[in-house]
C-alpha positions in Angstrom: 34.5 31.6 -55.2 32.7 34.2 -54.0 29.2 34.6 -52.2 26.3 37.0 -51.7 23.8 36.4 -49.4 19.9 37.2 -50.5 18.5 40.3 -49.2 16.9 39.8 -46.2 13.1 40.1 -47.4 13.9 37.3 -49.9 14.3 35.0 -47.1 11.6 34.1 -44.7 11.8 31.6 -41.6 9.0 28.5 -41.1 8.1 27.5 -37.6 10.3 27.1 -35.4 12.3 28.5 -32.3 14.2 31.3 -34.3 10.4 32.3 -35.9 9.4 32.0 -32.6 12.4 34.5 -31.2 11.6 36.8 -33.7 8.2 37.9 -33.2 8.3 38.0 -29.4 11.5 40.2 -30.3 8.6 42.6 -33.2 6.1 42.5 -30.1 8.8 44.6 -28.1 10.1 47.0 -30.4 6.3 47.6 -31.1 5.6 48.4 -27.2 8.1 51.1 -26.6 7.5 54.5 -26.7 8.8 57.2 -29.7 8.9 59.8 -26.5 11.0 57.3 -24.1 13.1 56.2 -27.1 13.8 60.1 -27.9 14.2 60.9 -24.4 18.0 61.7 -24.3 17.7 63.3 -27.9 14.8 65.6 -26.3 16.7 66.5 -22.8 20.1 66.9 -25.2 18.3 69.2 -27.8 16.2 71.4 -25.2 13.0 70.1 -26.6 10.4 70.1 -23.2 9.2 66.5 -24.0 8.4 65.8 -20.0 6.8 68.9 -18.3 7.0 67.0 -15.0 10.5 65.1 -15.6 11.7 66.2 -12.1 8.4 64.5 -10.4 9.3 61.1 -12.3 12.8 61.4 -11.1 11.4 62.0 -7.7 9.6 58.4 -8.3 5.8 60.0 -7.7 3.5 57.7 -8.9 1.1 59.5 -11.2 4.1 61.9 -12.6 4.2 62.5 -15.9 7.4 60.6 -17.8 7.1 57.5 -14.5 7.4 55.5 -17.3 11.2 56.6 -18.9 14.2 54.7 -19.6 16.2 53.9 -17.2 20.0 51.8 -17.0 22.3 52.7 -19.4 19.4 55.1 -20.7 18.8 57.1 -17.2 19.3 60.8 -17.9 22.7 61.3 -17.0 24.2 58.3 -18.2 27.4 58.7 -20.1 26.2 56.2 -22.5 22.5 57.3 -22.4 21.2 57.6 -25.9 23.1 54.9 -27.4 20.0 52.2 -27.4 17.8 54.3 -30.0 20.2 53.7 -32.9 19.8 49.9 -31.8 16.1 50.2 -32.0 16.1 52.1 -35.6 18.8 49.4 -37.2 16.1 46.8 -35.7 12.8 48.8 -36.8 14.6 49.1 -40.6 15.4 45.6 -41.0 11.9 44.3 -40.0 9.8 47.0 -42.8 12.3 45.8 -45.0 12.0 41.7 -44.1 7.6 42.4 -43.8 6.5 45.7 -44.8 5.4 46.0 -41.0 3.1 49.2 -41.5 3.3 50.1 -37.4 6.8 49.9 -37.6 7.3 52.0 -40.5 5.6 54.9 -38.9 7.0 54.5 -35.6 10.6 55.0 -37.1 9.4 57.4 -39.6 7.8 59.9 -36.9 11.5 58.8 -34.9 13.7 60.4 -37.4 11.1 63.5 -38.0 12.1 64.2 -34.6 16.0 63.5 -34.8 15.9 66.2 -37.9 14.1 68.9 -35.4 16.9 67.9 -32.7 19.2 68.8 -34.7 17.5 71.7 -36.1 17.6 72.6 -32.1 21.4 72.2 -32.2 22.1 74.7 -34.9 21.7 71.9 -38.2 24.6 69.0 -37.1 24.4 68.1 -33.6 22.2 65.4 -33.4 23.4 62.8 -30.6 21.8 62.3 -26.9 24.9 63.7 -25.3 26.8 67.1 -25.1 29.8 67.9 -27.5 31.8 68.3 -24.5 32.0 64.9 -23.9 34.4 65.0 -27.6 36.3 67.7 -25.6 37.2 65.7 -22.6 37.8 62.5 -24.7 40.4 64.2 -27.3 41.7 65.7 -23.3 42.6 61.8 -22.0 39.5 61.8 -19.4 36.6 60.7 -21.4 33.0 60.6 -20.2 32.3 57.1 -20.9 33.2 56.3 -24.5 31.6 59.3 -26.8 32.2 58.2 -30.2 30.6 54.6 -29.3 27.4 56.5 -28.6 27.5 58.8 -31.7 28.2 55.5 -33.6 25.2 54.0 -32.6 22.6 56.9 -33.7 24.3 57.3 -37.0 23.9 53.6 -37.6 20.4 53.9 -37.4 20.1 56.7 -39.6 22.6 54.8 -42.1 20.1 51.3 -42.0 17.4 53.3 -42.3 18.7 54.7 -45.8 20.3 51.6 -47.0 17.0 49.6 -46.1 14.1 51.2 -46.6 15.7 54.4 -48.5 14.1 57.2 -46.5 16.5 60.4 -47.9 16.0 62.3 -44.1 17.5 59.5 -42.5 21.0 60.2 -44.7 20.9 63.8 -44.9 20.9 64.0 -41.1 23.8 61.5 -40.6 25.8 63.5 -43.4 25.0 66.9 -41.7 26.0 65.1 -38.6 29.2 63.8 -39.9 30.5 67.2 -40.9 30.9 68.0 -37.1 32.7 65.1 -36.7 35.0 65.6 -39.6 35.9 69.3 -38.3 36.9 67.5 -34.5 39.1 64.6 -36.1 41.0 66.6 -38.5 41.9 68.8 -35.6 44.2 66.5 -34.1 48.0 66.0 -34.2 48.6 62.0 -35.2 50.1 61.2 -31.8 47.1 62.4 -30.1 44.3 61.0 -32.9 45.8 57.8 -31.8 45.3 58.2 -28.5 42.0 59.2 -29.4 41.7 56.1 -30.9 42.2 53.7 -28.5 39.1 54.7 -26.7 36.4 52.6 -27.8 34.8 53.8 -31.2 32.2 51.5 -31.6 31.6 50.8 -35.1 32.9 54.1 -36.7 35.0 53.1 -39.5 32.1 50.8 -40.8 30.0 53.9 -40.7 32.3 56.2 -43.1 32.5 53.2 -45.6 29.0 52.5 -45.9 28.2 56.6 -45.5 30.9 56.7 -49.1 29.1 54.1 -50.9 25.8 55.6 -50.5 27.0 59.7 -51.0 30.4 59.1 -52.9 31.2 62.3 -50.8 35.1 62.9 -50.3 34.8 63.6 -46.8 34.3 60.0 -46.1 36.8 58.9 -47.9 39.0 61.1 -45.3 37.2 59.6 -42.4 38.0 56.3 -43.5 41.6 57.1 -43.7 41.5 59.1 -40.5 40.1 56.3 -38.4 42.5 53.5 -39.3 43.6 52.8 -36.2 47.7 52.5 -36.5 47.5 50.9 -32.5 45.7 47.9 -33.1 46.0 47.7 -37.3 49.7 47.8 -37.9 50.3 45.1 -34.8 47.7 43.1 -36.3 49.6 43.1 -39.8 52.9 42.5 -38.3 51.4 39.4 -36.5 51.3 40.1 -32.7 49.2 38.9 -30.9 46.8 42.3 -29.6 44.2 40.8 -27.8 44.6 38.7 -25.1 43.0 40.7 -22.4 42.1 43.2 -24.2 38.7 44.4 -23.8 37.2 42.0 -27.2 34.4 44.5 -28.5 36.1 47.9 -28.7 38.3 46.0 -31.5 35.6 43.4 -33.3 33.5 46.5 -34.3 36.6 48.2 -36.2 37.5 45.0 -38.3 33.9 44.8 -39.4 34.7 48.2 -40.3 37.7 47.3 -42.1 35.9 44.5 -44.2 33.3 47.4 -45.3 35.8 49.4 -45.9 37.6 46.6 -48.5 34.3 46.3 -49.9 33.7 50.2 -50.7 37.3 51.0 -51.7 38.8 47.8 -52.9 42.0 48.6 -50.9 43.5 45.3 -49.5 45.5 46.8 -46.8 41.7 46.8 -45.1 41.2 42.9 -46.2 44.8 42.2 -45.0 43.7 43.3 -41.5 40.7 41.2 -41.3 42.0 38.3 -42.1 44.9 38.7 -39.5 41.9 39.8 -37.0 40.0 36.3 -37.7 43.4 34.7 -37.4 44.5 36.1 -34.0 40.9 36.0 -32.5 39.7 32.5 -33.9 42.5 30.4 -35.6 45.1 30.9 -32.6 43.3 31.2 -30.3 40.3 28.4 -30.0 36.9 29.5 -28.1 34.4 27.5 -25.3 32.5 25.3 -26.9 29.8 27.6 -27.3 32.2 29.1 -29.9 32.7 32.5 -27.5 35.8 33.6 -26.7 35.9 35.9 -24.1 35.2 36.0 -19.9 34.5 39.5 -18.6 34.5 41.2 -21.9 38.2 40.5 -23.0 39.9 38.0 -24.8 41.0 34.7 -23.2 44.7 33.4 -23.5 44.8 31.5 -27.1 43.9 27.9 -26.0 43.6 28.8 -22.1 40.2 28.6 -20.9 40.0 26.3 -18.0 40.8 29.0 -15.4 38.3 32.0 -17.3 34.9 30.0 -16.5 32.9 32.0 -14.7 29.5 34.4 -14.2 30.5 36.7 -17.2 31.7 34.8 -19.9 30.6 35.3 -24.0 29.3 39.0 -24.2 26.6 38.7 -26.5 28.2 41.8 -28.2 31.0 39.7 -29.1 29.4 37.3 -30.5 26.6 39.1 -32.4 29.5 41.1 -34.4 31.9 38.0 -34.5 29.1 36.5 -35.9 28.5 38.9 -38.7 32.4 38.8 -38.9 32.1 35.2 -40.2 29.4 36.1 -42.0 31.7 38.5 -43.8 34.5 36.3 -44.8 32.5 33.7 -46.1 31.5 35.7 -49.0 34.5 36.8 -49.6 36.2 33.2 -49.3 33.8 30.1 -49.4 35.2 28.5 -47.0 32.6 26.1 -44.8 34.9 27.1 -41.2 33.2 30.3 -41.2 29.7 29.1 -41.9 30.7 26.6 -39.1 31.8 29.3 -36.4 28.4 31.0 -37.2 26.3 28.1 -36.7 27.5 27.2 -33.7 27.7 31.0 -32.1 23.7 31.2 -33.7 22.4 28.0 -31.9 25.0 28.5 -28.3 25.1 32.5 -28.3 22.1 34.6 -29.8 19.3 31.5 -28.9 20.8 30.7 -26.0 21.5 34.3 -24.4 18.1 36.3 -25.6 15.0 35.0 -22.9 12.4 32.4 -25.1 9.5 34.8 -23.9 10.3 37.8 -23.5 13.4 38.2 -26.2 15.3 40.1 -23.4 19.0 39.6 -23.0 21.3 37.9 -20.9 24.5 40.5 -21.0 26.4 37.2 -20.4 26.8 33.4 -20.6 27.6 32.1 -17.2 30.1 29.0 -17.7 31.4 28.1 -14.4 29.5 25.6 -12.6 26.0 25.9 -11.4 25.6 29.6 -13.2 22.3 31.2 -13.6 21.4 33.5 -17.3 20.4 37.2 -15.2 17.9 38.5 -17.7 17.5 42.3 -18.8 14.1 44.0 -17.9 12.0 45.8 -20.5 12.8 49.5 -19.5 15.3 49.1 -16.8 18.6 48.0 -18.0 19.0 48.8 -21.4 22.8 47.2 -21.8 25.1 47.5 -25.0 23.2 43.8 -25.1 20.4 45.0 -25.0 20.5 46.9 -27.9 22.5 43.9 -29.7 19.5 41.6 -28.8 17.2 43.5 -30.6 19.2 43.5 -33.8 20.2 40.2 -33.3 16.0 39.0 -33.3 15.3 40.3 -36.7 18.1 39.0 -38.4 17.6 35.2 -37.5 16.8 34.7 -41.3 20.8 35.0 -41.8 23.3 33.2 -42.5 20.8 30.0 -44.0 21.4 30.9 -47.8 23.5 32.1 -50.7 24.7 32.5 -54.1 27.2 32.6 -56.3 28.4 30.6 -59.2 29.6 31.1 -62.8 28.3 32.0 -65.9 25.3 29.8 -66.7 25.5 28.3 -63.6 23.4 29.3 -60.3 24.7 28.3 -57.3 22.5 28.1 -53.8 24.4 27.5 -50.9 22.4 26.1 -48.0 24.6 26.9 -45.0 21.9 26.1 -42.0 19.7 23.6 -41.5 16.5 25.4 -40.6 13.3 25.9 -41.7 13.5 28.7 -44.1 12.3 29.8 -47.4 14.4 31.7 -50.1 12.2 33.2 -53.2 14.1 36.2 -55.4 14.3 36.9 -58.4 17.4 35.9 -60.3 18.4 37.0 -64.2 15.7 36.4 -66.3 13.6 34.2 -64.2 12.7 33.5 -59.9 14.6 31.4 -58.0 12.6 29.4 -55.1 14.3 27.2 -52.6 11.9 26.0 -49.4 13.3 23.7 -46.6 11.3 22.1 -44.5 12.1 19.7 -41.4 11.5 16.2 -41.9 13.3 16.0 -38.1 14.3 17.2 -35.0 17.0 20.3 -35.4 18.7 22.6 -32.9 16.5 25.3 -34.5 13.3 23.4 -35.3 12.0 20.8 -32.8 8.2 21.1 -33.3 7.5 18.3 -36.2 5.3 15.3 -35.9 8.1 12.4 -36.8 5.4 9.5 -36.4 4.6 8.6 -39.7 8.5 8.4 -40.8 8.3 4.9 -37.8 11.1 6.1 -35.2 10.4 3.9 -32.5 12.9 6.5 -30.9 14.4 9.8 -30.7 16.0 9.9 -34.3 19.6 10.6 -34.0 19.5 12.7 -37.2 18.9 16.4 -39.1 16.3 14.7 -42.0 15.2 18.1 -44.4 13.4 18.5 -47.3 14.5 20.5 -49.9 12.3 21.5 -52.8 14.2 23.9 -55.9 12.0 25.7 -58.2 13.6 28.0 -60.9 12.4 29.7 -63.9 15.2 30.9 -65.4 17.9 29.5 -68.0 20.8 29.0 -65.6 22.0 25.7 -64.4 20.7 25.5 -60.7 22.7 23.5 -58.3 22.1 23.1 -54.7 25.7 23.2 -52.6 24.6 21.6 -49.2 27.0 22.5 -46.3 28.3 19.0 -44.3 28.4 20.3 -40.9 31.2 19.0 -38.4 28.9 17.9 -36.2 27.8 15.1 -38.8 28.8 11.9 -37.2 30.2 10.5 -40.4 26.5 9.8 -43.0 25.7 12.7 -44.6 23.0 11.2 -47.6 21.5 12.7 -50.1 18.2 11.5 -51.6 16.4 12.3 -54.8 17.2 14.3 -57.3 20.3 13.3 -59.7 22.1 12.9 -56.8 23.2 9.4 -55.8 23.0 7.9 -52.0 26.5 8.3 -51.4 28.2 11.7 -51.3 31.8 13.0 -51.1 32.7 15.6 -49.0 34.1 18.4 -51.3 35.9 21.1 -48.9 33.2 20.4 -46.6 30.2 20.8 -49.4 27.8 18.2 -51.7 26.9 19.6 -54.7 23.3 18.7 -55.7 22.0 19.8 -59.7 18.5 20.6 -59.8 17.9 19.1 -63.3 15.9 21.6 -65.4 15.7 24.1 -62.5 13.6 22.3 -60.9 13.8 19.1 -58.3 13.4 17.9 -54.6 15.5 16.1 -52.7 15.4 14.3 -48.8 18.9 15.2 -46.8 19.7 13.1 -44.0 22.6 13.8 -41.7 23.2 11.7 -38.6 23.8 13.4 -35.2 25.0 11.9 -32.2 26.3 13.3 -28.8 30.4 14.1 -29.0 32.2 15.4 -25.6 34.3 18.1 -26.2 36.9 19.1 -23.2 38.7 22.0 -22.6 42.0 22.5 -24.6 43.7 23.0 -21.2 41.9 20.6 -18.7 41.3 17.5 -21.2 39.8 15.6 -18.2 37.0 18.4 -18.2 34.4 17.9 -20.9 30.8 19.4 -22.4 28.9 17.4 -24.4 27.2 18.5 -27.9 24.1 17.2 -29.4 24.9 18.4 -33.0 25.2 21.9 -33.0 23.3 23.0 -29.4 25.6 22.4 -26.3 24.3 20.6 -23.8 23.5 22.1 -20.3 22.9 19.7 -16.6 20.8 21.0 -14.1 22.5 21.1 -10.8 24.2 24.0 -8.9 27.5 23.6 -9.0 30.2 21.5 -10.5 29.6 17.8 -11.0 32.6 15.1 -11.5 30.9 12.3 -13.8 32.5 8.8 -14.1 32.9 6.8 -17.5 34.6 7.2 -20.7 35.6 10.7 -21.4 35.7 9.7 -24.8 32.6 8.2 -25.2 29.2 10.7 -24.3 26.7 7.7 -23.8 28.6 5.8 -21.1 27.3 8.6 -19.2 24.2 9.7 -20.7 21.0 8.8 -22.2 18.0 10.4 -23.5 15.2 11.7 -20.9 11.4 12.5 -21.2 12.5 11.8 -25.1 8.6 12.2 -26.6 5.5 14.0 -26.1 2.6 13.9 -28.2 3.7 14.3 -31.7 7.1 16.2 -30.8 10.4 14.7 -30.0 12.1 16.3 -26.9 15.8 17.0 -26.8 16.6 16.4 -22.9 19.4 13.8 -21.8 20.5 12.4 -18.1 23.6 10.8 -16.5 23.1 7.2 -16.4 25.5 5.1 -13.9 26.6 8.4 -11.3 26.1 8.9 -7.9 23.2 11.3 -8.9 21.7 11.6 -11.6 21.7 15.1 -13.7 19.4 16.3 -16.1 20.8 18.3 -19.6 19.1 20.3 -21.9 20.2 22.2 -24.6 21.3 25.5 -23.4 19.5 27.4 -25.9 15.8 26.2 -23.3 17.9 27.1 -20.1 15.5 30.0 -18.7 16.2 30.1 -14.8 17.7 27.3 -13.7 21.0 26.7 -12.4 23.2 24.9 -14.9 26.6 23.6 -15.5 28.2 22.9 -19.4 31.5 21.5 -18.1 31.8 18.0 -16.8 35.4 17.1 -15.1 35.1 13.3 -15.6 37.1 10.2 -14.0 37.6 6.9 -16.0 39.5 5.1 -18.9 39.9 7.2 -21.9 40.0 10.3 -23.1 38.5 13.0 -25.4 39.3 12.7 -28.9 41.5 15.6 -30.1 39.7 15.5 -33.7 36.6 16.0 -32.3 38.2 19.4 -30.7 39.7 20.6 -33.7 36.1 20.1 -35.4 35.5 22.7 -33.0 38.3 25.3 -33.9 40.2 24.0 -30.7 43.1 22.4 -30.7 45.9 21.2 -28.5 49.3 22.6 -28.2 50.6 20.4 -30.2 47.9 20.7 -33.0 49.5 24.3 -33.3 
């Protein structure tokens, strides 16, 4: 069966840390300037934006422009330019999700001045850096990696359209794309290839979703042009591309390929994604963070033992991996991908964006006693970066929906977070609100007092209340995440105590459109070890990995198999909330673990080797899409 999800100003997030995340992530796009953000479209264009640029190069204090952009963003840069489209695909969501007035004209007055830069430029040119830059690429000595950078303004033009529908924001990015047509077309195949294989950022996805909203033929070229024979055709004939390859010059392509499926209905595009999810995921396992990468390319499939170190998980990777999943769950229904984006959610976006500040950490450090190295406000401005911002306004993913057949409406829940859903659907308004009845990865801020835990509960409890006014059969289809230690109940409803687990779903009918039920899901901590060092484990409270507090690597001793022969809860409640931290019980020394989504500055280690009877259990691994050798 197919899925949609709901558009994302149908679905709005409760308390909790991803609401939390997102409007410390509002407050910064808020606080940067239109003139900073444009600064590389002004310089580019010959627009005089900064009278007394040289003196804030020069670093005097009370120069005009002291403020500017600087990292990947400093005048100069071979990437410079490329954050803005970042900020616009950011700006558009959040207007669409609230209506956010400030925003609106902020982005507004942005792409008022993109139309007079390329007015500057003679009507096409639009981008923050020269046309020569094409030159030297389609020459075999790029300046950085053009067509990644034009990619990223034209996706902000494109989200501004599909989003919020402001007409400017497509005419430039067709005008634009009429230059670029004119350079690709100009190329023999053997050297378009080549071309090719320098990163193009998401491209592809750009021409499909630039043909579904003109209908204009010369996207349909583009998307032809840009299938990338290199990395496409080995995909389809089953090799295995990837391992170290650099991961995010190919993830943005596939996603590229899916949108191209979707606007053409071609399945040589859907046969490449799902040989892409198969070489990247299936065979290949991840960290038990659910990345899959150290140093930005793709680790051996199921070797990962010798890649822990200080840059491991890009948070590129796993934004667009994420959206990847996203992508072939509608298409399939299958509850792996809803698993895979869970787990990257709670152990990649929380964990790698700063609690305060919703600056990013390029990186996940995984070797032992690693330390997050947070981006600044106006002085880094990584591909990250950009990805973090993004990333903050679209928490409200991924949590619900819809399908089902005729006369039948089906909601899927597919996280367990605090989150309404209210749309309209057919002849009447669908409302679904979920609410915490317990401590989650994403929600730990509830009072649990009057439900009588004399301890930490070691269980997900939500309420779920369905309210629809239309004549369709409503059922609720509850995801059983494989992190449930084996009781997944239902309560209320028509719904008996017991459950089945139907290809990893519980169907629940809302009798009369209407109903509220109490889910309970138990949640206890599993050790998960490294597909190629079994003796080395992490341990996993649900769906948050679990990080210790010491400075290097630390050998426990107990049951590899068994997480609470060497841990037990710590500092478990304060006032009406119940904390999520854990120590070693019965070591040398004891360590402290968190969940690594709260590790701010502290060293930390996720991988335990351990020494005693026993070992880890190879289900729980595959629960985890990692498996042994001889699993495969």
């Amino acid at each position: 069966m197919r899925y949609e999800p709901f558009r994302p100003n149908e679905v709005s997030l409760g308390e909790g840390v991803y609401e939390q995340r997102h409007k410390h992530n509002v407050r910064y796009l808020l606080s940067l300037d239109n003139a900073n953000l444009l600064q590389n479209h002004y310089i580019e264009s010959g627009i005089p934006a900064y009278p007394n640029l040289f003196g804030a190069w020069e670093g005097k204090p009370n120069s005009q422009g002291a403020d500017l952009h600087w990292g990947w963003e400093t005048p100069g840069s071979a990437v410079r330019g490329q954050f803005l489209g970042h900020w616009m695909s950011a700006a558009a969501r959040e207007v669409s999700n609230t209506g956010d007035a400030i925003l609106r004209v902020k982005l507004t007055r942005i792409i008022d001045e993109l139309a007079r830069c390329q007015r500057e430029h003679g009507g096409e040119w639009v981008f923050s850096i020269p046309p020569l830059y094409m030159d030297h690429l389609a020459q075999g000595h790029p300046n950085g990696v053009p067509q990644y950078v034009l990619h990223k303004t034209l996706m902000g033009l494109v989200e501004s359209y599909r989003l919020l529908g402001i007409a400017q924001a497509v005419d430039i990015a067709v005008r634009a794309s009429a230059w670029i047509r004119r350079w690709a077309s100009s190329f023999p195949q053997e050297q378009w290839d080549a071309i090719l294989d320098v990163e193009t950022g998401g491209m592809l996805e750009i021409w499909a979703d630039l043909l579904e909203c003109t209908h204009d033929d010369m996207f349909d070229y583009l998307l032809d042009r840009y299938w990338h024979h290199h990395l496409f055709d080995a995909l389809l004939a089953g090799d295995d591309v990837l391992t170290n390859r650099h991961a995010n010059t190919t993830i943005p392509e596939v996603i590229g390929a899916a949108r191209a499926y979707e606007t053409t209905g071609e399945s040589r595009w859907r046969d490449v994604v799902l040989a892409y999810w198969d070489q990247a995921v299936t065979r290949r396992g991840t960290f038990v963070t659910g990345g899959c990468n150290s140093g930005e390319v793709w680790c051996p499939p199921f070797e990962y033992a010798a890649r822990r170190g200080d840059k491991n998980q890009e948070l590129c990777t796993v934004f667009n991996m994420m959206r990847l999943a996203d992508i072939l769950f509608q298409w399939t229904g299958e509850r792996s991908y809803l698993d895979y984006y869970e787990r990257n959610s709670v152990n990649g976006i929380l964990a790698q964006t700063h609690p305060e500040t919703a600056m990013p950490a390029y990186y996940l450090p995984l070797e032992g006693g690693g330390r997050k190295l947070w981006g600044s406000a106006t002085h880094d401005f990584w591909c990250c970066h950009g990805t973090a911002v993004q990333a903050g306004n679209m928490h409200n993913d991924g949590i619900f929906y819809r399908g089902g057949t005729q006369g039948q409406l089906i909601v899927v829940i597919a996280r367990y977070v605090d989150a309404c859903v209210e749309a309209p659907e057919g002849s009447g308004t669908l409302r679904v609100r979920m609410q915490s009845a317990g401590a989650t990865a994403g929600d730990a801020l509830h009072n649990e007092s009057e439900r009588g835990f004399t301890h930490r509960p070691q269980s997900v409890d939500m309420r779920i209340a369905a309210d629809f006014s239309g004549p369709e059969r409503v059922v609720l289809r509850l995801r059983i995440p494989p992190w449930c230690d084996g009781d997944f109940r239902v309560e209320g409803g028509s719904r008996p105590r017991g459950v089945k687990d139907v290809d990893g779903f519980v169907d629940v009918p809302m009798e009369g459109g209407h109903g509220e039920i109490d889910v309970h899901i138990r949640q206890v901590v599993h050790a998960v070890a490294i597909p190629d060092e079994p003796e080395t484990v992490a341990y996993v409270d649900g769906p948050a990995v679990l990080a210790g507090l010491c400075d290097g690597e630390r050998t426990l001793y107990g049951d590899a198999c068994d997480a609470y022969s060497v841990l037990a809860p710590c500092n478990e409640r304060q006032w009406g909330i119940w904390m999520k931290g854990y120590r070693t019980v019965h070591q040398h020394e004891s360590v402290r673990l968190l969940p690594l989504y709260d590790i701010v500055d502290q060293r930390y280690s996720v991988f335990f080797p351990v020494q005693g009877r026993g070992s880890t259990d190879g289900g729980e691994r595959r629960n985890h899409d990692v498996a042994t050798r001889e699993d495969r």
